[in-house]
N, C-alpha and C positions, 0 to 999 in steps of 0.2 A: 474446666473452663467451658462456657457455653457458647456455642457458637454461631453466630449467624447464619452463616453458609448450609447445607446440607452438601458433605461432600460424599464423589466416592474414596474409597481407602487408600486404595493401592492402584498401583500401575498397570497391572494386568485388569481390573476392571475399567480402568482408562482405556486399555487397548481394545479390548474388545467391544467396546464402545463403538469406537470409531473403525475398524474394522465391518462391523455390523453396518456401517452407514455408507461406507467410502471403497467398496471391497476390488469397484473398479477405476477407481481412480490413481493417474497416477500418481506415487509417492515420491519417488526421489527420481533426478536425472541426474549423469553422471557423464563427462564427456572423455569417449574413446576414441582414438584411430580418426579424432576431428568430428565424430560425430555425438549427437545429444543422446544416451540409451536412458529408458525408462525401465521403473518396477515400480508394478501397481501394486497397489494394499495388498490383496491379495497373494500376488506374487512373494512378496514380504513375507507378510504372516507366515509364508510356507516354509522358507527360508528358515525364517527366526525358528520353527519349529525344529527342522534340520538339526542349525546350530545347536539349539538346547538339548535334544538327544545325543546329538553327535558326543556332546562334552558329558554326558550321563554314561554315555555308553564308556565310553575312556577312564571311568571312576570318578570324575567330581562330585561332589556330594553341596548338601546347601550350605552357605557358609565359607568355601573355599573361594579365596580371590581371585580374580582374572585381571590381569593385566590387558590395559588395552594401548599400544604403542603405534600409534596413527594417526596420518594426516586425514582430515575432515571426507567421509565415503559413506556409501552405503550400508557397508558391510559394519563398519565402527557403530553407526545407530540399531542393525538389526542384532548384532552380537550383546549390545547393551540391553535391547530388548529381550534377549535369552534369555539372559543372567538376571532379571528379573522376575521372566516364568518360572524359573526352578530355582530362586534363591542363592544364585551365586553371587557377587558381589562384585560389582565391575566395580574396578580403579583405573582409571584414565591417565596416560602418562604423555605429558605436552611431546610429542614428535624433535620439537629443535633440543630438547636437553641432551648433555652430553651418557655417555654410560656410565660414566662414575655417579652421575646425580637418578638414572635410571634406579641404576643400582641400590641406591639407599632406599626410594619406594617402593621398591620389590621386597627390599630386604623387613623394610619395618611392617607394610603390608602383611607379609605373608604371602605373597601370591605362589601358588603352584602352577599357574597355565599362565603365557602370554602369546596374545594377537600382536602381527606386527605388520605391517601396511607392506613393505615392500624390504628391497636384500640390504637398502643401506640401514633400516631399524634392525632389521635382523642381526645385521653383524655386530650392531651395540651388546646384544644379547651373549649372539658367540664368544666376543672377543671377554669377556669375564666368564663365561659358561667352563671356557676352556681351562680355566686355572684347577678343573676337577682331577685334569689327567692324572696325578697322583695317586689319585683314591686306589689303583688297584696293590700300592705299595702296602697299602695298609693290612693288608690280606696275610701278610708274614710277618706281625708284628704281634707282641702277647695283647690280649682281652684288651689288660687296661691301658698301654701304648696307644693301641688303636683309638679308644675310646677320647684318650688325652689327646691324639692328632686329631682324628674326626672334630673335636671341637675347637681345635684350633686352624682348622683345613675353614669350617664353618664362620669365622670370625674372618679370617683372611679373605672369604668368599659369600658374598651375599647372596648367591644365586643359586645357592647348593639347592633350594626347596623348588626351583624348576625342573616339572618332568617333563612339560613338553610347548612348543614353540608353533604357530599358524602361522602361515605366513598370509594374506589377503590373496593375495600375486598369483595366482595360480599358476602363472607361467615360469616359477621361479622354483626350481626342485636342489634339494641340500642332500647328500647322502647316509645324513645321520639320522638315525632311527626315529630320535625323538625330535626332530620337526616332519611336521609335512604340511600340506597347503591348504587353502580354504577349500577348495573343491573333494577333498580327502573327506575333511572333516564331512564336508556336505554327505557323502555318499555315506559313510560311517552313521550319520545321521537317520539316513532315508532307509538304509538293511535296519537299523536297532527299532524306528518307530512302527514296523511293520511285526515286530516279533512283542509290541507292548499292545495294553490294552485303554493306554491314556492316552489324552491329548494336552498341546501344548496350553488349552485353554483351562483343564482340569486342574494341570499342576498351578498355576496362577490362582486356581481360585482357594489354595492352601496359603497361598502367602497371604499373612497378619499385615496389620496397619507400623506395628513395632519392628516387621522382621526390615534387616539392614540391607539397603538396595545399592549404597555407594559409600566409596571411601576416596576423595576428592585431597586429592595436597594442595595446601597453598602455595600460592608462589616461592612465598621465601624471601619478600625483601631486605630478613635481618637472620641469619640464623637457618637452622634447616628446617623445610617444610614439615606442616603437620598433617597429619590426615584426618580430616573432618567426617566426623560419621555420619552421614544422611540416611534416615528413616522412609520407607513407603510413603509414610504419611506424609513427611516433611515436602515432597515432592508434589504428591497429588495436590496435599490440600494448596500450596504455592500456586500450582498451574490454572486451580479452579478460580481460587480467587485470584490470581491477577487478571484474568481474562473477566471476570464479572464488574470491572472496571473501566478495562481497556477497550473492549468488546471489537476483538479483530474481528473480521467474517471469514465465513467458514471457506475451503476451497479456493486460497489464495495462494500466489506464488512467493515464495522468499529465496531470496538467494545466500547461500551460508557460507561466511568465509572465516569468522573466527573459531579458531580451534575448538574442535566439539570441547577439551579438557579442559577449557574453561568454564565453570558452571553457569554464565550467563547464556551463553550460547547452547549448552548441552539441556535447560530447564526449556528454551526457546525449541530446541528440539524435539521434545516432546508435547509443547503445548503445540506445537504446528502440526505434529502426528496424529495427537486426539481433534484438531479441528478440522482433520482431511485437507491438510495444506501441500501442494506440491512444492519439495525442497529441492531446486537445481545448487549440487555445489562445486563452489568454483578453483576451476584449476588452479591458482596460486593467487598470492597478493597483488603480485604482478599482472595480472589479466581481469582482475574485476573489474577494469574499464568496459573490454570486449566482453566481458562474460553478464555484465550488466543489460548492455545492447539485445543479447541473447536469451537471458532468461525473462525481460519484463516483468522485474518483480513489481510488487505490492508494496512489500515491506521487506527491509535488510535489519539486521540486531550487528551494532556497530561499538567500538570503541570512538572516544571523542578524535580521535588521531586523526582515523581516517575520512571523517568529516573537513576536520582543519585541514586535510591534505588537500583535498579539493578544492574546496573554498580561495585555499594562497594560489592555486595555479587559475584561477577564474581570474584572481584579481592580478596576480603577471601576467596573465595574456590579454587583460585591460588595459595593462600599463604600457603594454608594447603596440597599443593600437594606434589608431588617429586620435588627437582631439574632438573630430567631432564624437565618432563612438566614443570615448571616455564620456562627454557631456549625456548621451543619451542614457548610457550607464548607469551615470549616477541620480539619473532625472528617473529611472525605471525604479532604481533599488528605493529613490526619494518615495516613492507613490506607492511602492510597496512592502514599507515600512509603516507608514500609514493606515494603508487597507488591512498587514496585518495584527493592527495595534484595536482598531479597530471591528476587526470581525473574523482575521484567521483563527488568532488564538485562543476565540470565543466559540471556535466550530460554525461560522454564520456565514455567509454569502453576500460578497458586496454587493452595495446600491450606487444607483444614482449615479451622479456624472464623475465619482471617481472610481465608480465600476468599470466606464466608459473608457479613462486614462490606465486603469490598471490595464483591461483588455491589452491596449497600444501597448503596456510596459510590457505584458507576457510576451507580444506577438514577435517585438523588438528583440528582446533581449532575454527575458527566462523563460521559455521555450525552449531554448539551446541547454540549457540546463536539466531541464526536465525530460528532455529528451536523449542526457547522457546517462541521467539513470535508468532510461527503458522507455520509459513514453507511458507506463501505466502507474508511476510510483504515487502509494496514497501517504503513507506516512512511515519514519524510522525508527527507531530505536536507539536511545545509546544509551551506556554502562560501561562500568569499569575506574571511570575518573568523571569530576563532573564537566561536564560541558561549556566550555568558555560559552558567555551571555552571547558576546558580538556573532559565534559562529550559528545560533540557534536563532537569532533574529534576524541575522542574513538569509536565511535558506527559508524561511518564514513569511520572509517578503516577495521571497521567490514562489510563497505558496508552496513549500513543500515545508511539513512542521517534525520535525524531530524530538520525539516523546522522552523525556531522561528517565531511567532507575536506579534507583538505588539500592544497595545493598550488600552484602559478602556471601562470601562461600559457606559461611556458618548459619546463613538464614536462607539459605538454600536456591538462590541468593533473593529473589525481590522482597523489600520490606516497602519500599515507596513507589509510586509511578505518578507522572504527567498526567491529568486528563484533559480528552481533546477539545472538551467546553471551559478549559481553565487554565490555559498556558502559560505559564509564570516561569520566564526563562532567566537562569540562575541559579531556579528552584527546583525540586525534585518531585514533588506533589507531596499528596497526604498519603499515611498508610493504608495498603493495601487492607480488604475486610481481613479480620479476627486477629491484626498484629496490632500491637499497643506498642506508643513510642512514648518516650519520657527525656527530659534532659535534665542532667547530673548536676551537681552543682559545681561541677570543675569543668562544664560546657558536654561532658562526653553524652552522646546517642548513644540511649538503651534500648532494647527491645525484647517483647518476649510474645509469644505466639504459636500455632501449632506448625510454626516455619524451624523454629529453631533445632539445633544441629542436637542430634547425640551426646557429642563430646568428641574430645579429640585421640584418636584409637591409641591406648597406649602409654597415653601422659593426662593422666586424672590430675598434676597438680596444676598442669597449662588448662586443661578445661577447667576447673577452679577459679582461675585467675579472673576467665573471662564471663563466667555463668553464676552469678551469687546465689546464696540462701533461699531467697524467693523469686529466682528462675530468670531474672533479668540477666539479657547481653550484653555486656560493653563492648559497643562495637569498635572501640580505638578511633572514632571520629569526633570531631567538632565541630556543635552546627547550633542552626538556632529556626525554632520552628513560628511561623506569621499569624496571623490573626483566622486563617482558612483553613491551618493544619498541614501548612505546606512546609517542607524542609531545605533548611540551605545549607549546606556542606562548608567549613570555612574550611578543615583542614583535618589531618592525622595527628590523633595526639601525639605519638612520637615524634612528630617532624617538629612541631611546635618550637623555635626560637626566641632562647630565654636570653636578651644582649646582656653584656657586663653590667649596663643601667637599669636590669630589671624590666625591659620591656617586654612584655609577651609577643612575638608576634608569628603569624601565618603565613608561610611563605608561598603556597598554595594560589594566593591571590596575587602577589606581587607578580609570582610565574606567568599568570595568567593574561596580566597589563602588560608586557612583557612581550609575551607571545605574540602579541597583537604588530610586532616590528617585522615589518618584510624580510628584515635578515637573520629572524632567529628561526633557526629550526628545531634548537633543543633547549632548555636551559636548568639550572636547578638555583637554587638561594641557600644560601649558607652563611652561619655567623655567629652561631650558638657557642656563649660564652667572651663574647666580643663585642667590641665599641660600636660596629658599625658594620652592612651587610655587603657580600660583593655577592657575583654572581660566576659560573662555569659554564659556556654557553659552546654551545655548536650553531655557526652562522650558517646561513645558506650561502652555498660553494658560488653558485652563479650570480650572487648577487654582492658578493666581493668582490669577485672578479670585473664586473662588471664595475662599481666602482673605483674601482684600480686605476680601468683603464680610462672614466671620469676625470680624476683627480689625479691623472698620470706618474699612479707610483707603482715605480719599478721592482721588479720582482722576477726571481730563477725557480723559485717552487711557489705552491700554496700554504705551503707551512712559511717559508720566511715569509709570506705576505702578510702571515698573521699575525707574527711577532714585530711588526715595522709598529713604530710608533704612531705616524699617521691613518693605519688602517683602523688603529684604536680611536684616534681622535674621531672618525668617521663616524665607527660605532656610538661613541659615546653620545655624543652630539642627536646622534639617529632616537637612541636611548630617553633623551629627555623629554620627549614627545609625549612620551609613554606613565612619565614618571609624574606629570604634575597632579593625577589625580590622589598620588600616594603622601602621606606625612611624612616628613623629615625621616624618624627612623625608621622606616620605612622602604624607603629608598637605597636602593646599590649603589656604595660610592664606589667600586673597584671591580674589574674581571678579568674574567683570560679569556680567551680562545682557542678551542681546540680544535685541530685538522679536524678528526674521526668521530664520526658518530655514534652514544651509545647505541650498543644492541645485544641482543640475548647472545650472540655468539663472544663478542668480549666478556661478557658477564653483566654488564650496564643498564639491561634489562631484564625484568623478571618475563615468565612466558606471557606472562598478561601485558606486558611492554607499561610495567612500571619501572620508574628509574630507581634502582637502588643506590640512594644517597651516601648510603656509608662505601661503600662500595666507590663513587665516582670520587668522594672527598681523599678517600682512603691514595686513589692512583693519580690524584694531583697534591698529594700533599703540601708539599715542597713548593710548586709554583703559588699556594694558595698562603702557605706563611710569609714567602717576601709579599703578598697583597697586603699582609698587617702589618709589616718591618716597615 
């Protein structure tokens, strides 16, 4: 394939790229003891040097996996950059999964080393580590006894292939041999690179375009995770071209909150690395309010969630205001929907006298907005799910424009982007340079380009399934591309709802009409194989409540208020609002209510805070078959 682009290869000529440009700038902040600490490039590069000896000195060799079990740090991106320079193969492991599910990535990986952020991932590790204590039983047992336990000691225990355990924490000391902490490593590091005659940049310039830089699981919304093999190349060439599109500027602040082990977030971390970007990341989900105020970013890389999360609490704390603020509200968001229908989404600068009123709307009313993202924010990002229209032309109007991508973990991930002269909210944009898009004639996105994955480590017939003859990917979606090249997402083939009448239909977008109800906070569609669609919904707690106390029904808990027949009528009623844009079958004629909210801790969400449907249908069965009785 001939390419547009002139790229570089691999990631260590990426690094040293930007290293050579940026070397005193800072790179990442990080907040300790309440205060913001910095490492600049330089600082870094020294580090990562550290790390990749430290792990050379210890025996890993190229090729051996690294497990990386950690919340979003410094140490997670410089450790990734190691394994890089000297061809280890970082595998990232989402922080919230539990140890059984740890366990199966390590086990199918292969990993011999894991990083762990701090003593509560640690003990994930211990608490299966320890099932080895037998092994010295084995030692009084004939050849082939041993041999037959050892493999079933192995089978029982997936972690038999780890010899040793880091913890980040440096304050955190274990008395077992083989962990000890990040600052060990470091020093282990800094004695071994003093007795060699390389550098951390020599060994980088051995790595091939071919050789495997990551082994990335998917979430797993059906089944168990697979691990996606990403190539040098698939990397580089991804980060060169999406930016030859997007065109961020160099030496920008972004603030990081989604898990680096998601690959939208972890490719965004590298592209922010080679642009000389300073990455402040934030202490928890819970504080990116304040950690926003803090860092003034530029740019954030978001899932749709936490856009919608905003967005509903701007417009509850509109609804609890005066009349007159409501009027000014919606006379602000009126003019600037307008202004940017007319010239945001085109990258252009209002005129004329509805410059003049926009000004008044900013001054009034999104200001306050703009000024909760930081006061410097130029534009976002979001990924992962597509981004309801309403929430993308809200923020738009507000003059702040949120760029969508698209893509999976198998194209490592961008295939599509936003451009900022072409806003098409709904849509995903065109492809990126050198990826070619096609659609199937069963609706599915194909693609093929030098993004795409390896394969999947280990199961040649699952990468089969999705990589045909002549190197096209089915991505599992459905979509339909416009007259400019632009992509609209309707749905996941798998989710696709085929009624008793033969109707195809995407629940995808009904969710989406749906959402748009001030009392839903979660929902899913369901109905495949059936006359007619209901829905599984999680309302928002304060807005039943509230309600409640409206329409004065009495109630001992929040669960019986859910089950009260009136509370439904409520809903339902609320629900129709929503519904007349949809067809007949189309529309939910029936649902429930549930207390509790999916989340990765019940199992209801994948780490990427996808709902797994089989999963939610599977733990309401029962309430969902009296729906059709």
């Amino acid at each position: 394939m001939k390419f547009k682009l002139d790229y570089l290869e691999t990631i260590p000529l990426l690094f040293e790229e930007t290293i050579r440009k940026n070397k005193d700038i800072v790179a990442f902040y990080e907040k300790k003891g309440g205060e913001w600490l910095g490492t600049t490039y330089k600082q870094a590069r020294d580090t990562i040097e550290d790390i990749a000896m430290g792990l050379q000195k210890l025996g890993y060799e190229k090729g051996d996996r690294v497990g990386i079990l950690s919340e979003n740090c410094p140490e997670w991106i410089m450790t990734d950059f190691a394994c890089a320079h000297f061809g280890f193969v970082s595998t990232p492991i989402y922080p919230t999964l539990t140890s059984k599910q740890v366990a199966y990535i390590i086990k199918n990986s292969g990993a011999k080393i894991i990083f762990a952020s701090n003593q509560e991932q640690a003990e994930k590790i211990i608490k299966i580590k320890q099932q080895l204590q037998p092994l010295q039983q084995l030692q009084q047992l004939h050849p082939l006894q041993q041999l037959r336990s050892w493999q079933q000691l192995q089978q029982l225990n997936p972690l038999h292939q780890i010899k040793k355990m880091i913890i980040f924490d440096s304050n955190i000391h274990y008395p077992q041999d083989w962990i000890i902490n990040f600052s060990e490593l470091l020093d282990i590091g800094e004695k071994h690179k003093k007795k060699v005659s390389y550098t951390l940049e020599d060994e980088g310039k051995k790595r091939t375009k071919e050789d495997l830089w990551t082994l990335i699981y998917t979430s797993g919304t059906t089944g168990d995770p697979k691990g996606v093999m990403l190539t040098h190349f698939n990397l580089a060439t991804n980060i060169q071209s999406a930016q030859s599109v997007i065109h961020f500027k160099p030496n920008r602040r972004w603030l990081s909150f989604l898990p680096l082990s998601h690959s939208l977030e972890r490719t965004a971390s590298q592209l922010n690395f080679w642009l000389g970007a300073t990455i402040y990341f934030a202490e928890s989900i819970e504080k990116i309010g304040e950690n926003l105020k803090d860092a003034r970013p530029h740019h954030i890389v978001s899932v749709p969630r936490i856009y919608e999360k905003i967005y509903a609490k701007i417009l509850d704390s509109v609804s609890k205001s005066s009349p007159t603020k409501q009027k000014i509200f919606y006379w602000a968001k009126g003019i600037g929907s307008e202004v940017s229908k007319k010239y945001i989404q085109k990258n252009k600068k209002p005129k004329g006298m509805l410059n003049i009123k926009y000004q008044i709307a900013k001054k009034l009313v999104f200001n306050k907005i703009t000024a909760a993202l930081g006061g410097e924010f130029m534009f976002g990002i979001s990924g992962g799910a597509p981004l309801p229209k309403i929430i993308g032309e809200f923020f738009a109007a507000a003059g702040i424009i949120i760029l969508e991508g698209f893509g999976l973990t198998e194209t490592t991930p961008i295939t599509n982007a936003t451009l900022l002269d072409n806003v098409k909210f709904g849509k995903v944009g065109p492809t990126i340079p050198d990826v070619m898009m096609k659609i199937a004639e069963d609706g599915e996105i194909l693609f093929k380009g030098p993004n795409i994955m390896k394969g999947y480590y280990k199961n040649p017939k699952a990468t089969k399934e999705v990589i045909d003859s002549e190197g096209w990917f089915h991505s599992g979606d459905i979509g339909l591309i416009d007259e400019e090249q632009c992509l609209q997402i309707t749905d996941r083939k798998k989710n696709i709802i085929v009624t008793s009448s033969g109707k195809n239909i995407a629940p995808a977008y009904i969710e989406q009409q749906l959402s748009k109800s001030s009392l839903i906070d979660q929902i899913i569609v369901l109905g495949d194989n059936h006359n007619f669609l209901i829905a599984v919904i999680v309302p928002v707690r304060e807005k039943i409540e509230e309600l409640a106390s409206i329409h004065h029904i009495p109630y001992n808990s929040y669960k019986e208020l859910l089950e009260k027949y009136t509370t439904y009528e409520v809903v339902e009623n609320n629900l129709k609002n929503y519904q007349t844009d949809l067809a007949q079958y189309e529309q939910i004629k029936k649902f429930i209510l549930i207390e509790k909210p999916f989340t990765i801790e019940n199992g209801s969400l994948t780490p990427t805070m996808k709902i797994k449907r089989k999963v939610v249908e599977d733990k309401f069965i029962n309430e969902i078959n009296l729906l059709y009785k």
